[in-house]
C-alpha positions in Angstrom: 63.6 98.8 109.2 64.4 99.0 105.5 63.4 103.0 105.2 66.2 103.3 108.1 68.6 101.3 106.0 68.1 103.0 102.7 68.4 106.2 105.2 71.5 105.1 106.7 73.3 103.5 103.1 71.9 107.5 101.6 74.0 109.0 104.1 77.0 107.0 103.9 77.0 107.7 100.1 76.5 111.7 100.4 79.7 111.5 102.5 82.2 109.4 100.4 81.0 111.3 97.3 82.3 114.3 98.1 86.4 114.9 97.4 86.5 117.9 99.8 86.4 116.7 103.3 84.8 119.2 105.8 81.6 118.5 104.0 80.1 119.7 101.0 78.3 122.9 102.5 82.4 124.0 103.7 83.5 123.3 100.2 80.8 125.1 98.3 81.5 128.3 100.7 85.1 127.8 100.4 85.2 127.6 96.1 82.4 130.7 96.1 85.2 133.0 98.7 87.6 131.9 97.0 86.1 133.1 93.0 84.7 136.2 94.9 88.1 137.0 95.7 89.3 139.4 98.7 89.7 136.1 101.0 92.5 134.3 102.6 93.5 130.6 101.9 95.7 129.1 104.8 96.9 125.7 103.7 98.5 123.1 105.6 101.7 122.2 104.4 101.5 118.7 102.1 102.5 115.1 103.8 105.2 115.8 105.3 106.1 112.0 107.7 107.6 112.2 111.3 104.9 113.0 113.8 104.9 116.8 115.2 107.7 119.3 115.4 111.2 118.5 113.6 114.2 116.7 114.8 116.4 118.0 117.8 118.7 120.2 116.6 116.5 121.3 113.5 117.9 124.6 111.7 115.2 126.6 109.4 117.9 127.4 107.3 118.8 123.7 106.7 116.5 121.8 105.0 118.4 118.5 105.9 117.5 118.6 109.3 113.7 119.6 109.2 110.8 117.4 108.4 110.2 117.0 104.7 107.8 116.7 101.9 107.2 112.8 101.1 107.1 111.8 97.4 103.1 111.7 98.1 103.2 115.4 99.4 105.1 116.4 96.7 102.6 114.8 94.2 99.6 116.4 96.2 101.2 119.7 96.4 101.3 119.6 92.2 97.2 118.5 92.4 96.4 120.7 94.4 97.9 123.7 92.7 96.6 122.2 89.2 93.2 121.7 90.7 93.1 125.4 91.8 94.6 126.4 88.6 91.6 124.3 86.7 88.9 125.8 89.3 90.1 129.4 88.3 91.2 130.6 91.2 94.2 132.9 91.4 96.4 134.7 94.2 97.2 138.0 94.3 100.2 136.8 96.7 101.3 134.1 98.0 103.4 133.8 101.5 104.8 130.6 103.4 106.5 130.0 106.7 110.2 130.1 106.5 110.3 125.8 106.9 111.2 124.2 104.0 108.2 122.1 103.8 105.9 124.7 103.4 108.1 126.2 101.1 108.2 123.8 98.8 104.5 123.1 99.0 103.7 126.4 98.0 106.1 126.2 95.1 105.1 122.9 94.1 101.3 124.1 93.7 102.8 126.2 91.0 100.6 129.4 91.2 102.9 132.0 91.2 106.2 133.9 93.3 106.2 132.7 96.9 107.3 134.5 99.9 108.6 133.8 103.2 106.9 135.6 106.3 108.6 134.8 109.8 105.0 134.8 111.3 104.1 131.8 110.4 106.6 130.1 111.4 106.0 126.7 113.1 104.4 127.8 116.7 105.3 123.9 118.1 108.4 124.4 117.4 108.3 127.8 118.4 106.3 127.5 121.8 107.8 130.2 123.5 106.6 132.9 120.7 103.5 131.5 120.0 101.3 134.3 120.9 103.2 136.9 119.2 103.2 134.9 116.2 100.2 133.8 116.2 99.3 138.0 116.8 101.6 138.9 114.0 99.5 136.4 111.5 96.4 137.9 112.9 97.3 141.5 112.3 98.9 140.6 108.9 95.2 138.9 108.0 93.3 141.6 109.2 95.5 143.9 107.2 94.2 142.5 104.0 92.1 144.6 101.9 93.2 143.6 97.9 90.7 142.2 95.6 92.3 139.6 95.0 93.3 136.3 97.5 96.2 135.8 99.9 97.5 132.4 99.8 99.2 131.3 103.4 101.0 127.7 103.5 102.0 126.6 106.8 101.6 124.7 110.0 98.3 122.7 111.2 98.8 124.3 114.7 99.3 127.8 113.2 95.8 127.3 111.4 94.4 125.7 114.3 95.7 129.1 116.2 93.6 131.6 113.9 90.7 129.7 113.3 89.9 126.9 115.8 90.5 124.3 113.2 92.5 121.3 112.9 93.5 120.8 109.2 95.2 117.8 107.4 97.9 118.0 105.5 97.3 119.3 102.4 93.8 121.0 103.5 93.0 124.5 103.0 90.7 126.4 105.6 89.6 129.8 103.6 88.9 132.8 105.6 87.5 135.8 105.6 90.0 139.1 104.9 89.7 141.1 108.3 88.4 139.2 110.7 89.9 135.8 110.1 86.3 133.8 110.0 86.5 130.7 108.7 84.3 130.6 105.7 85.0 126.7 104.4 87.2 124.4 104.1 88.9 122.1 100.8 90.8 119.1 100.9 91.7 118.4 97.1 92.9 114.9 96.2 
């Protein structure tokens, strides 16, 4: 009974000790793609409060009726970019859906010029396009062949699309140039 305890209690620690939630193997994988370079980084957008979607009558071009960053996603958009920027890891380019929160997470992580790219733009929202966005991120994924990595910020369901998983806000699930595998996964506090 006390082996199973100290078994139990070892466990418990191995999995609060670890900042990166997906477990440690998914972070190790995902910090070696991402120094190998050639890989793709989709990132959730930071906290952003108010459930799923945006408001009725939402514009994309008005920030003041979309969902936005909190003062916490704002803050853990900055980590996260100066955690990165500590870890050594760099972008060759960096693209975001046209929402404003993704925008400003990707510009808050500070690692360089960020671009809009209509594909990835929020497929809840956008229900009726779904497949062709979701076929328009794939192709743009498969398309890439630089050295260097692609940084994508935008919606959980858009990630959950390409790769079969769920992220939280903030997480980044790093993928494999080409076919879209995902390789690992970070969540950076």
């Amino acid at each position: 009974m006390r082996r199973m305890r100290l078994a139990i209690l070892t466990v418990l620690l191995g999995f609060c000790s670890t900042a990166e939630v997906g477990g440690a193997d998914d972070a190790a994988n995902a910090w070696r793609a991402l120094r190998a370079g050639g890989h793709v980084a989709l990132m959730r957008h930071a906290d952003a409060p108010g459930g799923v979607g945006d408001p009725p009558g939402f514009r994309v071009e008005d920030c003041a009726t979309q969902r936005n960053l909190s003062a916490k996603g704002r803050a853990d958009a900055e980590k996260i970019g100066a955690r990165l920027k500590r870890e050594g890891i760099a972008f060759e380019k960096i693209l975001s859906s046209p929402w404003c929160r993704c925008i400003d997470t990707a510009k808050l992580l500070n690692l360089g010029t960020v671009e809009t790219e209509a594909t990835f733009g929020n497929v809840v929202v956008l229900r009726d396009q779904r497949e062709t966005l979701t076929a328009g991120a794939r192709a743009l994924i498969a398309k890439w062949a630089a050295r260097g990595n692609l940084l994508i910020v935008t919606h959980g369901a858009n990630i959950a699309a390409l790769t079969g998983i769920s992220p939280a806000s903030g997480e980044i699930v790093v993928a494999r140039s080409g076919s879209g595998e995902a390789v690992g996964r970070l969540m950076l506090e």
